[in-house]
N, C-alpha and C positions, 0 to 999 in steps of 0.2 A: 521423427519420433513415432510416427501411424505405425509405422509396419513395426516396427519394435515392438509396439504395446501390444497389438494383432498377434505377431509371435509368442509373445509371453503368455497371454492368455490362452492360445491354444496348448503352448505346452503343458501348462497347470491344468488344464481341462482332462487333456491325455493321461498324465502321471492320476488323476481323482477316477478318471473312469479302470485305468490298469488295477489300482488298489480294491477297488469295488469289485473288479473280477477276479480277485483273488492273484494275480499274476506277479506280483511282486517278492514272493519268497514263497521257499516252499513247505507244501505243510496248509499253505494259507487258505489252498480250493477242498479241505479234506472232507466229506460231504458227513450231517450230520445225521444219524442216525438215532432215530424216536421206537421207546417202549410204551409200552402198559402190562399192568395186570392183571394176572387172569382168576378168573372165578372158575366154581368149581363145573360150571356149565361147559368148560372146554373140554372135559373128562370123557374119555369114551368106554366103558358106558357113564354116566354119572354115578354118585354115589348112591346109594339108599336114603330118604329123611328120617330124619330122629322123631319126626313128632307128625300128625297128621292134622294140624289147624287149617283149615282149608278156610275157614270163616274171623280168624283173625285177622288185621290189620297190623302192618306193623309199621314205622316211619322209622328210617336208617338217618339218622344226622342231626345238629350237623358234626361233623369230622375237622378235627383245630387240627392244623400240623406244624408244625412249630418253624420258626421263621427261615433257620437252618435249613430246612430241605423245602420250604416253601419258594419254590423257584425252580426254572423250567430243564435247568442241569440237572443229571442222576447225580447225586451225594453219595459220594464213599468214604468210607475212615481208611486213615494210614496207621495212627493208634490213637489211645487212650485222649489224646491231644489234639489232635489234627486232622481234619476233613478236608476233601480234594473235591473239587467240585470238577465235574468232568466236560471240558467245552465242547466235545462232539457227540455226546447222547444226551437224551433228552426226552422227558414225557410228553407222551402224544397229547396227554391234556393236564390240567394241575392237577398235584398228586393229591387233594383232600378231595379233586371230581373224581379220580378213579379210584380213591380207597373204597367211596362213596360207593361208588357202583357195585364192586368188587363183594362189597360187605351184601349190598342189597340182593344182589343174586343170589348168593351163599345162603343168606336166612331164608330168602322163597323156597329156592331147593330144600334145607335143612326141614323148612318147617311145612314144609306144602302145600303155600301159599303164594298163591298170586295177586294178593293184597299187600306191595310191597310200596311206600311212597319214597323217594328220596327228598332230603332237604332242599332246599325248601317246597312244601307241596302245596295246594289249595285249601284255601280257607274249610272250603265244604269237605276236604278230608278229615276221617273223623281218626284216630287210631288206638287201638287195644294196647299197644307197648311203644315208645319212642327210642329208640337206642341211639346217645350218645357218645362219641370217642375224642378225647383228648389225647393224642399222642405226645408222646416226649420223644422216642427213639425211633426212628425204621429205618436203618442204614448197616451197612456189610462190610465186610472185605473181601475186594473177590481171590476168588481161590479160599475162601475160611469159610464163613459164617455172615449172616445176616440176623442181625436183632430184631424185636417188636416189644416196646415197651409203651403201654398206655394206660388212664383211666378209661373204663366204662360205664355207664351210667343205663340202668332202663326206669323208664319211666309209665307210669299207669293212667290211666283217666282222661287222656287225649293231654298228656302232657302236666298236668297238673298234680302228680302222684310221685315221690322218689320211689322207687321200690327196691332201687338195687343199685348198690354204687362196689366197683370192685377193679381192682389193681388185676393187672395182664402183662404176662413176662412171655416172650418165646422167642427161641434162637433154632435157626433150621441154617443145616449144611449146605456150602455152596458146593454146586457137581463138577464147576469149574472155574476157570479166572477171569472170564469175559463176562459181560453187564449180562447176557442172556439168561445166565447159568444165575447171578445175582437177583435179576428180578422173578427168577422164577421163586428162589427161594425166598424171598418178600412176599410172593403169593402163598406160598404155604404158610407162612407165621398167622396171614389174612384168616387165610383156609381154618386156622386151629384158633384164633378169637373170635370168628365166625361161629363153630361148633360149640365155644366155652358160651358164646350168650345162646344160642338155640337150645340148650340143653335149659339152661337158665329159666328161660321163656316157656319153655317144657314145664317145666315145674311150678311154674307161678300159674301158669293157666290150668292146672290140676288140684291145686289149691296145697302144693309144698310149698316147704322154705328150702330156697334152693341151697344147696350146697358152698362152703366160700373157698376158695380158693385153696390149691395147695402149692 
């Protein structure tokens, strides 16, 4: 009965280690490829800022993303109903770290300030405006369109001030039907809630009432 139980154990070891390497069907080794999004610092040349605060502070977060894309699969719609979660792409980091960062560069550039915190910062950071985002939607279909639906919130007084709470819709064209063409257009929706609060921020540090939505 030794060498029996010897054999058996070796073959289960074999069949665990073949599965592990991918060898047992095919399709199973298909290597997975990771995105991110870009801000507007990828631009060559970059854009112009809209505002010159060199001496604000500003703290980007935090960014809520809703459970549905909270996970390390790229999220696509097939329709109105149905979301495919895709097993071989995948964001290079969680999508509320890179919305995070995304947003954070955008207002530096936007606003001209390299007084940028992200969530969470140092106690001894002090901040002039806090920008929160709740998303509800940032999902596409490739080959279409890509949505961005959120609240945004700024805040005044190192956080202790609402000053501005406001609804954000934007749908930007995919250029194609691969994730690339996908995420880029997710960076533009970024790119234009970006501009919608820097403009914002514009205006409260001038002593307007900023403009609401259209």
């Amino acid at each position: 009965m030794k060498p029996y139980k010897i054999n058996l154990t070796f073959s289960l070891l074999g069949i665990i280690l073949l599965s592990q390497a991918g060898c047992l069907g095919p399709g199973t080794n298909k290597p997975t490829r990771f995105y991110e999004l870009s801000s507007l610092y990828s631009r060559q040349p970059p854009p112009a800022p809209v505002a010159d605060l060199n001496q604000v502070t500003v703290g980007v977060g935090p960014v809520r993303i809703p459970k549905k894309l909270d996970r390390p699969q790229i999220v696509t719609r097939i329709n109105s109903n149905e979301i495919h979660l895709n097993e071989f792409t995948s964001w290079g980091d969680p999508l509320a770290s890179g919305f995070s960062r995304v947003l954070a560069e955008n207002l530096s550039l936007l606003l001209n300030t390299e007084k940028v915190a992200i969530f969470p910062w140092m106690q001894a950071v002090q901040t002039d405006y806090q920008v929160t985002v709740d998303v509800t939607d940032f999902i596409g279909i490739p080959g279409r369109e890509v949505q961005l639906r959120a609240w945004w919130t700024i805040f005044g007084d190192n956080g202790r001030t609402l000053l501005v709470k406001r609804y954000f819709y934007n749908t930007e064209p995919a250029s194609g039907d691969d994730i690339t063409a996908l995420v880029q257009a997710q960076s533009r929706t970024v790119e234009a809630l970006s501009r919608k609060i820097a403009v914002t921020i514009k205006a409260l540090s001038q002593g307007s009432q900023p403009a609401q939505n259209k």
